[in-house]
C-alpha positions in Angstrom: 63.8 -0.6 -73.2 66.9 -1.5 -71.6 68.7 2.0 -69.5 72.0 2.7 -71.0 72.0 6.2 -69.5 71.5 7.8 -66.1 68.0 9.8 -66.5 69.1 12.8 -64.0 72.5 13.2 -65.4 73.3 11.0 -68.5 76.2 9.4 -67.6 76.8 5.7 -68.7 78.7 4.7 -65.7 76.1 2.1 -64.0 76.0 -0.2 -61.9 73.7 -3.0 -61.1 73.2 -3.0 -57.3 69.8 -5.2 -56.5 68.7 -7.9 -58.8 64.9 -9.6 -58.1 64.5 -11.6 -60.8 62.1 -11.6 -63.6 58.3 -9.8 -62.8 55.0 -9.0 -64.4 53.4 -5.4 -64.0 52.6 -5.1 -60.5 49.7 -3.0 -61.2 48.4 -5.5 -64.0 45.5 -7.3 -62.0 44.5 -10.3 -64.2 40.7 -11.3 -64.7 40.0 -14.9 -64.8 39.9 -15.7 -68.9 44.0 -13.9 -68.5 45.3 -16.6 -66.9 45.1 -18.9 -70.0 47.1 -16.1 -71.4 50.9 -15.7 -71.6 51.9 -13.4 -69.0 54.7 -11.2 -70.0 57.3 -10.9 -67.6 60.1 -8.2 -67.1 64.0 -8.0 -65.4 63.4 -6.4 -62.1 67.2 -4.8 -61.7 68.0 -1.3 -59.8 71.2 0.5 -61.5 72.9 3.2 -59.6 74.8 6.0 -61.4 78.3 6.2 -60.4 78.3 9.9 -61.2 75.3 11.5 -59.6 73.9 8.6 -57.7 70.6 7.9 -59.0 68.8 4.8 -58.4 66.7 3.4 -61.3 65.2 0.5 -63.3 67.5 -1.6 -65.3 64.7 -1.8 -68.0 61.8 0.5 -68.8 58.2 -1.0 -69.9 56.7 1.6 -72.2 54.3 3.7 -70.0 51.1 3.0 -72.5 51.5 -0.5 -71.4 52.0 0.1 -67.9 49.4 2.3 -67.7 46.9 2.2 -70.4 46.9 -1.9 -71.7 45.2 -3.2 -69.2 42.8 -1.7 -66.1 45.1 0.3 -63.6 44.0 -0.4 -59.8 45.1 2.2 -57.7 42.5 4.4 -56.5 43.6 7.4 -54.1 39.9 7.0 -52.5 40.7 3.5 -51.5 41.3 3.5 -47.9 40.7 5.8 -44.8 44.1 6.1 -44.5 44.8 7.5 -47.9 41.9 10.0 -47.5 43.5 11.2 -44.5 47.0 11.8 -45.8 45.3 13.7 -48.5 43.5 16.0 -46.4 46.9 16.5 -44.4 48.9 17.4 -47.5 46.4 19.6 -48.9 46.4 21.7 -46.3 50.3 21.4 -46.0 50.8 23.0 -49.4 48.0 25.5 -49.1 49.7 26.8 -46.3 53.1 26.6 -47.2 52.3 27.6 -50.7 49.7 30.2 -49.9 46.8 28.4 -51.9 43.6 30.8 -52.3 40.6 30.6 -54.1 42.1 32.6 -57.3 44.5 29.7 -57.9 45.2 26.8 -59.6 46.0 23.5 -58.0 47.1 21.3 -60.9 47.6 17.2 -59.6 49.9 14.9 -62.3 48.9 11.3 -61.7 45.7 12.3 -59.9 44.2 8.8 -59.7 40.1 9.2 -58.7 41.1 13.3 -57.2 41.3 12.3 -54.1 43.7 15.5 -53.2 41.9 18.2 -55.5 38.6 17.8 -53.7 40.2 18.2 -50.6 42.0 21.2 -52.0 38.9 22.0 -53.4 37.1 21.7 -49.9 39.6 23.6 -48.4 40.8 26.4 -50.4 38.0 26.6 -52.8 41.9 27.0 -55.4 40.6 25.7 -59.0 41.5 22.4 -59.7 42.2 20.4 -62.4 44.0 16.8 -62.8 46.0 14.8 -65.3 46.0 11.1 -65.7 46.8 8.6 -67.9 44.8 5.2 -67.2 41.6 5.5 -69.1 39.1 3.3 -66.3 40.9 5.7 -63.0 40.2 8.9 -65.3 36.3 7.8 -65.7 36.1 7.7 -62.0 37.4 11.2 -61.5 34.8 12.5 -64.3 32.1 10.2 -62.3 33.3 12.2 -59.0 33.5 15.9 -60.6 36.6 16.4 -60.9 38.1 18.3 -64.1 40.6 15.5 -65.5 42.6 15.7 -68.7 42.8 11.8 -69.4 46.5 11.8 -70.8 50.0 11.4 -69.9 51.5 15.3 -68.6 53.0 16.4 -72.3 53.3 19.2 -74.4 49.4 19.0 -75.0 48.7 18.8 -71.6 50.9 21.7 -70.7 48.6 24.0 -73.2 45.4 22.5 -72.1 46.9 23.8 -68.7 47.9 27.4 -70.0 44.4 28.0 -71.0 43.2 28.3 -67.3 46.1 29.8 -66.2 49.8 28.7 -64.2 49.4 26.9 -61.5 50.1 28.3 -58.1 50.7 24.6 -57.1 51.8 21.3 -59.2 51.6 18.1 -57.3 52.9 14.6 -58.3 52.4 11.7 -55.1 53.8 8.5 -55.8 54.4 8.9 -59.7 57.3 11.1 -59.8 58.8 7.9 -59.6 56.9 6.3 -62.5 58.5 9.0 -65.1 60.4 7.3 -67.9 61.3 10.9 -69.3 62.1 13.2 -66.5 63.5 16.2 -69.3 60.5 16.5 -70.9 58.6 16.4 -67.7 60.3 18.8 -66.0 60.5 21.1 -69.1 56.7 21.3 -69.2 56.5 21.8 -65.0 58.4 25.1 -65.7 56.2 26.4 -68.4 53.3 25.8 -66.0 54.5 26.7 -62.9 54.0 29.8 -61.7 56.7 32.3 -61.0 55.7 32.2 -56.8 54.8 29.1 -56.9 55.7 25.5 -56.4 56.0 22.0 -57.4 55.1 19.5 -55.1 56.6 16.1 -54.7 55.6 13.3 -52.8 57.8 9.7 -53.6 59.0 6.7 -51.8 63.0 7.9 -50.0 65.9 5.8 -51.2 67.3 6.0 -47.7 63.8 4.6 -46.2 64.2 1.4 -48.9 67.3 1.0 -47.8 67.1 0.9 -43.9 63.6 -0.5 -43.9 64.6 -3.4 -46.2 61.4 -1.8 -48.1 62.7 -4.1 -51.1 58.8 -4.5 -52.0 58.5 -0.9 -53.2 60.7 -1.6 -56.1 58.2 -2.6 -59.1 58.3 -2.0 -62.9 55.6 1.1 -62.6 58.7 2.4 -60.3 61.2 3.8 -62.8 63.2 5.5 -60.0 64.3 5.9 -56.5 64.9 9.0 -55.5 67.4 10.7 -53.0 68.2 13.6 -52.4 71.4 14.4 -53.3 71.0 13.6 -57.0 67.5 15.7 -57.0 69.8 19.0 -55.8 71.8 19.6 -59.2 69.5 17.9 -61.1 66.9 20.7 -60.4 69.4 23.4 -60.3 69.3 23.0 -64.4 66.0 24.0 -64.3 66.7 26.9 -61.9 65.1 25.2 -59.4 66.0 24.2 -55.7 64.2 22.3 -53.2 63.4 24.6 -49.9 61.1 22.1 -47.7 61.6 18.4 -46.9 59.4 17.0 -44.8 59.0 12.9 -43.9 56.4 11.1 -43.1 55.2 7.3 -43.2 52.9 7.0 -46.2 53.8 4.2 -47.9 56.1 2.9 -45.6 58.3 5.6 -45.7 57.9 8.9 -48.1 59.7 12.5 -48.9 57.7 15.3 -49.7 59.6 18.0 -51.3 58.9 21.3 -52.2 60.3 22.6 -55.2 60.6 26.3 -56.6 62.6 29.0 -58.4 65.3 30.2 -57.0 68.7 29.8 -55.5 68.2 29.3 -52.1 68.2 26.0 -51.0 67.0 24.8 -47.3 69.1 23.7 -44.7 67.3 20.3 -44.3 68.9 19.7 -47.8 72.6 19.6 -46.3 71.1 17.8 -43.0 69.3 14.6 -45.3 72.6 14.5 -48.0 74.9 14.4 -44.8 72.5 11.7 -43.5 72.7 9.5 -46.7 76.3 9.9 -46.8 76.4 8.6 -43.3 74.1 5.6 -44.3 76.7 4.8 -47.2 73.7 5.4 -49.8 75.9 5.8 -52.6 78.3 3.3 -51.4 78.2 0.0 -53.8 78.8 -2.8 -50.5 75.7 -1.0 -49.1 73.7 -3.1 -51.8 75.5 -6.1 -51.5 74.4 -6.6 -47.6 70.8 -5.4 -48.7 71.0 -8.1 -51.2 71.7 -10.5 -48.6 69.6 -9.2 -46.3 66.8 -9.4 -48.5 67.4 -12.9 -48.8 67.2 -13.9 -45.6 64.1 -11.8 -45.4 62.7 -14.3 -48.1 63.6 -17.7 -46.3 62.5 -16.4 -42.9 59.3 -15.6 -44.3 58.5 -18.4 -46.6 59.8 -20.8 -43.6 57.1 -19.2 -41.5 54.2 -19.6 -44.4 55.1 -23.1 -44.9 55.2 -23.5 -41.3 51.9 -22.8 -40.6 50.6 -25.4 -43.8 52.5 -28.2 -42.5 50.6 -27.3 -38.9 47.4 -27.9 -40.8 46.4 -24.4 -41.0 44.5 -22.2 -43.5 46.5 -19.7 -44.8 45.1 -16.4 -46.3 46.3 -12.9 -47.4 45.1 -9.4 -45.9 45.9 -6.6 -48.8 46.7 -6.4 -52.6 49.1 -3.5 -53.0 50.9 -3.0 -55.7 54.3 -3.8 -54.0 52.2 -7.2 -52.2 53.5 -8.2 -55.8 57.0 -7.9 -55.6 57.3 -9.6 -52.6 54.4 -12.6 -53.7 56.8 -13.1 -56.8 60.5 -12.6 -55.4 59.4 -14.9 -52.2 57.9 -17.9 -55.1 54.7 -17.5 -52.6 51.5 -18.4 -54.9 48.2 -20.1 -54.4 49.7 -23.2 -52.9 50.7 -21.1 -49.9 47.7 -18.3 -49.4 44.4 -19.6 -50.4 43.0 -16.3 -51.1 43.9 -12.6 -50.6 41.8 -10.1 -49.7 41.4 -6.6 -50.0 38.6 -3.5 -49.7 39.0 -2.4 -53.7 36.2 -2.9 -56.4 38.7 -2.6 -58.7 40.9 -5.9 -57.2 38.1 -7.9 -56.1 37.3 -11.0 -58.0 40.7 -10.6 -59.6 44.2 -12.7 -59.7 47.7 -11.3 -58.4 50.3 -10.8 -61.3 52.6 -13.5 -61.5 51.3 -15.5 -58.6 47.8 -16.2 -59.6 46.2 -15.8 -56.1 42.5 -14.8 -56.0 41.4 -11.5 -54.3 37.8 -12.1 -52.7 36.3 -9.2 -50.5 36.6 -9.4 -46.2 33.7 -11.2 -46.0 35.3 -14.5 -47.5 37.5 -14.8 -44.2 35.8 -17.7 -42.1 36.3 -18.9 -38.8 38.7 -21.9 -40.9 41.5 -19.4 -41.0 44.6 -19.5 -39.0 47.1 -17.3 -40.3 47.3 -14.2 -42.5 49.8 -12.5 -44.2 49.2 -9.1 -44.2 51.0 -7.3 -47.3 50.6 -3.8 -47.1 52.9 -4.2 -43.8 52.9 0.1 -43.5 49.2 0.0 -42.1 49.7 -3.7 -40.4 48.2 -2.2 -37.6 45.2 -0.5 -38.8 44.5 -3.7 -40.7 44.8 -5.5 -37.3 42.9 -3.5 -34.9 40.3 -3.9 -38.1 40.3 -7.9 -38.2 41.4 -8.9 -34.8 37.8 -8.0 -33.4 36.2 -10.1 -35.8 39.1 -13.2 -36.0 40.4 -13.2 -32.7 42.2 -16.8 -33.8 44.1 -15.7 -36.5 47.8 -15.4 -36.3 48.6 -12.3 -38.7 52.0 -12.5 -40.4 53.7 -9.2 -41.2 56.4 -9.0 -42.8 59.1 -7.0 -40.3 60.9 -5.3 -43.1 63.6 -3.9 -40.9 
């Protein structure tokens, strides 16, 4: 479906301010017998609104085939470093919150429930999660954790009344993946309780923007949120954000807490003065990220081609979701990385989108290889201190997104 219409404030006055090309589904991990299959591909354009200054997709793929078509990969469980971050926000919204035992935690897009068990471990709150992708779900019924496999709806939000509302509603990394916002947000306030709040936690336009994080732009990414535009779009829900807090999840993320009310923090006026200082909403800000994302693509592919005419082996370290973007904007396929590897059940013995590179476990890296490419560039240094033991010869490649 091609956007004709800003999704925060309905205005048709767009702009097209990044274009990368044609893409598969990033998230679409192909077994073997699929690559004698046509593989549908998508435009991969960000449109601005000239009005309020959202950032979103030039074209939407419906969210049954982005999500329930095919196997999803993601699993919240997948790495340490995911536990970790999950533990750390659970116990940042039970205490900012006021999470007890007598509540409910409710998580939208809650993957494997990662974060309800460690609400669950923490609080003892009830719990109770909502996803979409039929193969993730099963995994969160195989690890106890009360899932309603469907997209958050109208049904979903009376399943929900019948335990009760929710003291806290959290959403990491899929805010960004709504392709109706109204009708999500419509169904958050009949939820939500009255003291309570909604919990957001999504990539930071500004953080794309300054970290040349071009990669985290995919089709399962319908937006890119900042904060300006957020402000009056949740003031029509008589809403206001009163926490903002920053970390590097993902390569850069905002979580933002988001209740009834008036009030709105000061952080608010101290991040839109900061994006109006980085020129966010200014259109020659995208035509020098453009650029600069070129560059970014020579430099790189230089260095991988480099390294093949030196005789070396060439491998990849990661499959993330956004590896994909970059794999398929950069032309790099399985003439340039032998093999990719990555930790995930779910990825292993699978293809990339697009590029057609196998994913094999660790244990495939031999004493043959000379250089990897590690993807997931945000924990390039957890990955390192991990290999470098092992592989002391390899040369890893990250990409320096900056």
């Amino acid at each position: 479906m091609l956007v004709i219409t800003c999704e925060l404030c309905k205005s048709a006055n767009l702009n097209l301010i990044l274009d990368l090309g044609f893409h598969p589904l990033a998230d679409s991990f192909l077994k073997k017998d699929e690559l004698l299959e046509p593989e549908m591909t998508y435009p991969l354009q960000v449109l601005m609104c000239q009005r309020c200054g959202h950032a979103m997709n030039s074209f939407i793929v419906p969210p049954t085939t982005r999500y329930q078509d095919h196997d999803y990969s993601y699993d919240s469980s997948n790495s340490k470093v995911s536990i970790e971050h999950f533990k750390e926000m659970a116990r940042d919204v039970a205490q900012r919150v006021g999470v007890t035992e007598d509540d409910l935690v409710v998580d939208i897009g809650s993957s494997v429930g990662t974060l309800l068990q460690a609400f669950k471990d923490q609080t003892r709150a009830n719990i109770l999660g909502v996803e979409p992708s039929h193969n993730i779900a099963a995994l969160a019924d195989k690890n106890n954790v009360p899932t309603i496999h469907d997209f958050w709806n109208d049904g979903v939000t009376k399943e929900v009344l019948k335990v009760g509302k929710a003291k806290a509603i959290t959403i990491t990394n899929a805010f960004n993946h709504i392709s109706d916002l109204n009708d999500f947000m419509r169904n958050i306030v009949a939820t939500l309780a009255p003291d309570g709040a909604l919990v957001i936690e999504a990539p930071y336009l500004l953080h794309l923007v300054q970290k040349l994080a071009f990669d985290t732009i995919y089709l399962e990414h319908v937006s890119y949120f900042a904060i300006k535009p957020l402000v009056q779009y949740f003031k029509k829900y008589g809403m206001v954000i009163t926490d903002i807090l920053e970390n590097d999840y993902m390569g850069g993320s905002i979580r933002l807490y988001v209740r009834f009310g008036t009030e709105l923090c000061p952080a608010v006026e101290k991040n839109i003065e900061r994006e109006n200082t980085a020129q966010l909403y200014d259109l020659t800000t995208y035509i020098d990220l453009s650029q600069r994302i070129q560059q970014f693509k020579y430099a790189l592919v230089k260095q991988l081609l480099d390294a093949r005419l030196g005789g070396g082996t060439v491998i990849g370290i990661g499959a993330p979701a956004k590896g994909n973007t970059l794999l398929n904007y950069c032309g790099i396929d399985s003439t340039m990385l032998d093999f990719i590897t990555d930790a995930s059940p779910l990825k292993i013995g699978k293809y990339t989108p697009g590029s057609h590179i196998p994913i094999l476990p660790d244990e495939a890296i031999t004493t043959a290889v000379t250089h990897a490419l590690i993807l997931p560039w945000n924990i390039a240094e957890f990955l390192k201190s991990k290999l470098a033991p092992k592989y002391p010869k390899i040369s890893f490649i990250i990409p320096h997104m900056q």
